[in-house]
C-alpha positions in Angstrom: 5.5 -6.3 25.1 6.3 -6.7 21.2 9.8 -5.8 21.1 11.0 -9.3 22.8 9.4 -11.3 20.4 10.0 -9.3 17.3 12.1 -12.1 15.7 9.6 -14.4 16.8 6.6 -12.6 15.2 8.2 -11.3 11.9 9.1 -15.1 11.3 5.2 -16.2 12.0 4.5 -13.3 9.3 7.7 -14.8 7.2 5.9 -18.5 7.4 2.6 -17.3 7.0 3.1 -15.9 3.6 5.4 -18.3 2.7 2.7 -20.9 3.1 -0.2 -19.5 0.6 2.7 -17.6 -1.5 0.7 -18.1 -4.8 -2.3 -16.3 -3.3 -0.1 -13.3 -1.7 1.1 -12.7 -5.0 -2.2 -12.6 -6.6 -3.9 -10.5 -4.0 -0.5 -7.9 -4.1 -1.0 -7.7 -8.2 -4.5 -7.5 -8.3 -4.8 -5.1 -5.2 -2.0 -2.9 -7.7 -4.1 -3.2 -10.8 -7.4 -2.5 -8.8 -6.0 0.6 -6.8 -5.1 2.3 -10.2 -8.3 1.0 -12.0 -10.6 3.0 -9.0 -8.3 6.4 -9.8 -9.5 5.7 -13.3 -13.3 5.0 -12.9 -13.2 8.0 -10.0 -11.7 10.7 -12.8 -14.6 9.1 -15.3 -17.0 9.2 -13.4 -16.1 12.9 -11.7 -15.7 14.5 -15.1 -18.4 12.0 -17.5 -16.1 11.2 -20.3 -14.0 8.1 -21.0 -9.8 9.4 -21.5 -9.7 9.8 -25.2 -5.5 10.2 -25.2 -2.6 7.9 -23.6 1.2 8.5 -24.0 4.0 6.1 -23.1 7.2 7.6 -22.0 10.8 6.3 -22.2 11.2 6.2 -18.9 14.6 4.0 -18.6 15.9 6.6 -21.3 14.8 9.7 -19.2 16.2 8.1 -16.2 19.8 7.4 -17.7 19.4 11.3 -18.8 18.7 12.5 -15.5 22.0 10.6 -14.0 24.1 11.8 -16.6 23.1 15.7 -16.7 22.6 16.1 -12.6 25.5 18.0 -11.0 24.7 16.3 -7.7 23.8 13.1 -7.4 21.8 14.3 -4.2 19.3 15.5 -6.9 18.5 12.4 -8.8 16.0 10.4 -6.5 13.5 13.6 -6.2 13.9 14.3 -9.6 13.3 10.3 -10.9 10.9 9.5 -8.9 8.7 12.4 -10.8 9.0 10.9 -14.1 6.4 9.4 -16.1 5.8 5.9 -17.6 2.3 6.4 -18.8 -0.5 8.9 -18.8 -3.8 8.5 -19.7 -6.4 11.4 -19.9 -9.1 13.5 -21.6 -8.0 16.1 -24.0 -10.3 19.2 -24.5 -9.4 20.3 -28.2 -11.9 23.3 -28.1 -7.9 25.7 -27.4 -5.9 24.8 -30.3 -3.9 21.8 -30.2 -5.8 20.8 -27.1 -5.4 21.1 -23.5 -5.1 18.2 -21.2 -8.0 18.7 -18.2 -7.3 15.4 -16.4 -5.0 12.8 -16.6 -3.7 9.5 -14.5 0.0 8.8 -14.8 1.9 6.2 -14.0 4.7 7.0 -12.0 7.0 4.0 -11.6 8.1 5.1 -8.0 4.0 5.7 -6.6 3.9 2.5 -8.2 6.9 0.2 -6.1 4.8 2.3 -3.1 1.6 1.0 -4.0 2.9 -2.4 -4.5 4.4 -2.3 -0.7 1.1 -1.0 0.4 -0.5 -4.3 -1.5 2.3 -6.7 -0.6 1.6 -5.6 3.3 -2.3 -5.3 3.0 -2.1 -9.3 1.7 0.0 -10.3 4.4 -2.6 -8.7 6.9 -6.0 -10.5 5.8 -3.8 -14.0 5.2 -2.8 -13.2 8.8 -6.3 -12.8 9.7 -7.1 -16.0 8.0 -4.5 -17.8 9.7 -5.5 -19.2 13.4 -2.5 -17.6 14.9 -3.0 -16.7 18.9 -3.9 -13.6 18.9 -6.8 -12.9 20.8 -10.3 -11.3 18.8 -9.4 -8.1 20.4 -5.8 -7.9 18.9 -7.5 -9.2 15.6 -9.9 -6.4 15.6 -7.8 -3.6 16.1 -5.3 -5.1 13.7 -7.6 -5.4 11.3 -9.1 -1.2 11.6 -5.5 -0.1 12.0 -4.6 -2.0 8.4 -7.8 -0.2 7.0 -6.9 3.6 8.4 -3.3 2.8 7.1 -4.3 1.7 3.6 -6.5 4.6 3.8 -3.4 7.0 4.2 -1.0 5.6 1.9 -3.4 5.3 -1.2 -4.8 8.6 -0.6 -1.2 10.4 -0.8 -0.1 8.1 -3.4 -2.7 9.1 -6.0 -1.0 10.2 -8.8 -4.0 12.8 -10.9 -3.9 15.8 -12.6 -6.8 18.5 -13.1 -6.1 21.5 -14.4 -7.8 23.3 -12.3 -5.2 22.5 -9.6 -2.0 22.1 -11.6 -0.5 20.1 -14.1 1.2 18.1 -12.0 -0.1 14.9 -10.4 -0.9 15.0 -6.9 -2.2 13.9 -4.2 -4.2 16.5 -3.1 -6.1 16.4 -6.4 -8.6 13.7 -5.5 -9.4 16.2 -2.2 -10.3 18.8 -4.7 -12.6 16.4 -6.9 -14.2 15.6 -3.5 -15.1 19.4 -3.0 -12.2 20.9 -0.7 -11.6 24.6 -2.0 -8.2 24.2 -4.4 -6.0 26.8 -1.7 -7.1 24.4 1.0 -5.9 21.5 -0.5 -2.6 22.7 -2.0 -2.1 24.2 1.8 -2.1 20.7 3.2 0.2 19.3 0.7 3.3 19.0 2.9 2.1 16.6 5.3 1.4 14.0 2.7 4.9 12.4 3.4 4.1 12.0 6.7 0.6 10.5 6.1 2.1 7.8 3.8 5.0 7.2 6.8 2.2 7.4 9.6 -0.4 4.7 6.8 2.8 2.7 6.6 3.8 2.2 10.1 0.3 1.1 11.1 0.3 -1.5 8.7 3.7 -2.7 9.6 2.3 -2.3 14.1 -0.8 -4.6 12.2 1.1 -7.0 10.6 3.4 -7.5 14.1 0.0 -7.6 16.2 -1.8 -10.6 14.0 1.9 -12.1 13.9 1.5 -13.9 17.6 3.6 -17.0 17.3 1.5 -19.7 18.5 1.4 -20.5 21.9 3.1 -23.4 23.2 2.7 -25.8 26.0 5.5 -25.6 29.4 6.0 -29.4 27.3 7.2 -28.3 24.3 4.8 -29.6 21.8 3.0 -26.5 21.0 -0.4 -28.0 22.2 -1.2 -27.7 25.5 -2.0 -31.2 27.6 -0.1 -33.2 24.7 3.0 -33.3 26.4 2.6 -35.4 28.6 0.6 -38.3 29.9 -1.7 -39.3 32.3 -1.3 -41.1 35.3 -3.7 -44.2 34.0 -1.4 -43.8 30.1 1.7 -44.7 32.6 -0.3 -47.4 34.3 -0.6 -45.9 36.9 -4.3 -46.1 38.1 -5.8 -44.1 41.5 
């Protein structure tokens, strides 16, 4: 059973990260960086053109706005957490001014999920790395249950546009690049929360699986057979 030694395993995770910290930290920002640099090369490569616009927004300024001019502070979370802090995309110019036909934006909120995603993803493979005592079984399913999890959270926390689909970044945009039919995809929509909860909680089942505390001997010493001595140590001969 997990739930008696829940303390127990979340401080192995606690002391396992704690000891390569410097790595954790690189492997969270560059699994960050590298999650929105594949959204990029996947729009590039779907559509063959490079992103020939990019547009910073005040996003501290349009948050303070939002709080200020919301009746109900119910209403402010949804609302922030759809504002922009970048966008990069291609403009088509052939209609006028132009018309954006795909863009990424960086959404500071998809981005503190991404970053849990990464921070909980490097905790897994340092955990795999560590010789905790877990057996190869544990470590294997651990190990396909971070991957399906991952799988789930970055999917529904892509942030694209197309407009073919909307101009609103989505989720279910990347399924419509793959080839599922636009009403199909914008029909499944609503169970992206529950993806990135369900991708999340397998991660966090992973992380408490590969966190075994190390077994220790009836003697205390954490080594079994070192705590305690023979009978020819003591003197003591047959």
């Amino acid at each position: 059973m997990m739930a008696p030694d829940l303390g127990a395993r979340l401080s192995t995770a606690g002391r396992v990260v704690r000891s390569r910290f410097g790595l954790w930290l690189l492997l969270v920002a560059g699994f960050t960086l590298g999650y929105y640099l594949l959204l990029m090369a996947s729009l590039v490569v779907r559509f063959g053109a490079l992103p020939n616009y990019a547009i910073a927004y005040n996003w501290p300024a349009s948050v303070w706005k939002i709080f200020r001019s919301t009746p109900s502070f119910r209403d402010v979370p949804p609302i922030v957490a759809e504002e922009y802090l970048l966008e990069f995309g291609y403009m088509n110019y052939d209609y006028g001014l132009g018309i954006s036909e795909w863009a990424l934006n960086i959404i500071p909120y998809k981005v503190l999920l991404v970053m849990v995603l990464a921070a909980l993803l490097a905790a897994n493979i340092l955990l795999l790395k560590a010789r905790t005592s877990c057996s190869g079984g544990t470590r294997l399913k651990s190990a396909a249950a971070t991957g399906l999890g991952a799988g789930f959270v970055a999917l529904t926390s892509a942030t694209m546009s197309w407009v073919v689909c909307c101009a609103t970044p989505t989720w279910i945009v990347g399924l419509s690049m793959l080839g599922l039919g636009v009403s199909t995809a914008f029909w499944i929509e609503p169970i992206g929360p529950w993806l990135t909860m369900a991708g999340y909680g397998l991660l966090a089942l992973s992380t408490l699986g590969l966190a075994e505390p190390a077994a220790t001997s009836r003697f205390g010493t954490g080594t079994p057979g070192r705590g305690r001595k023979t009978s020819s140590q003591n003197g003591v001969h047959a």
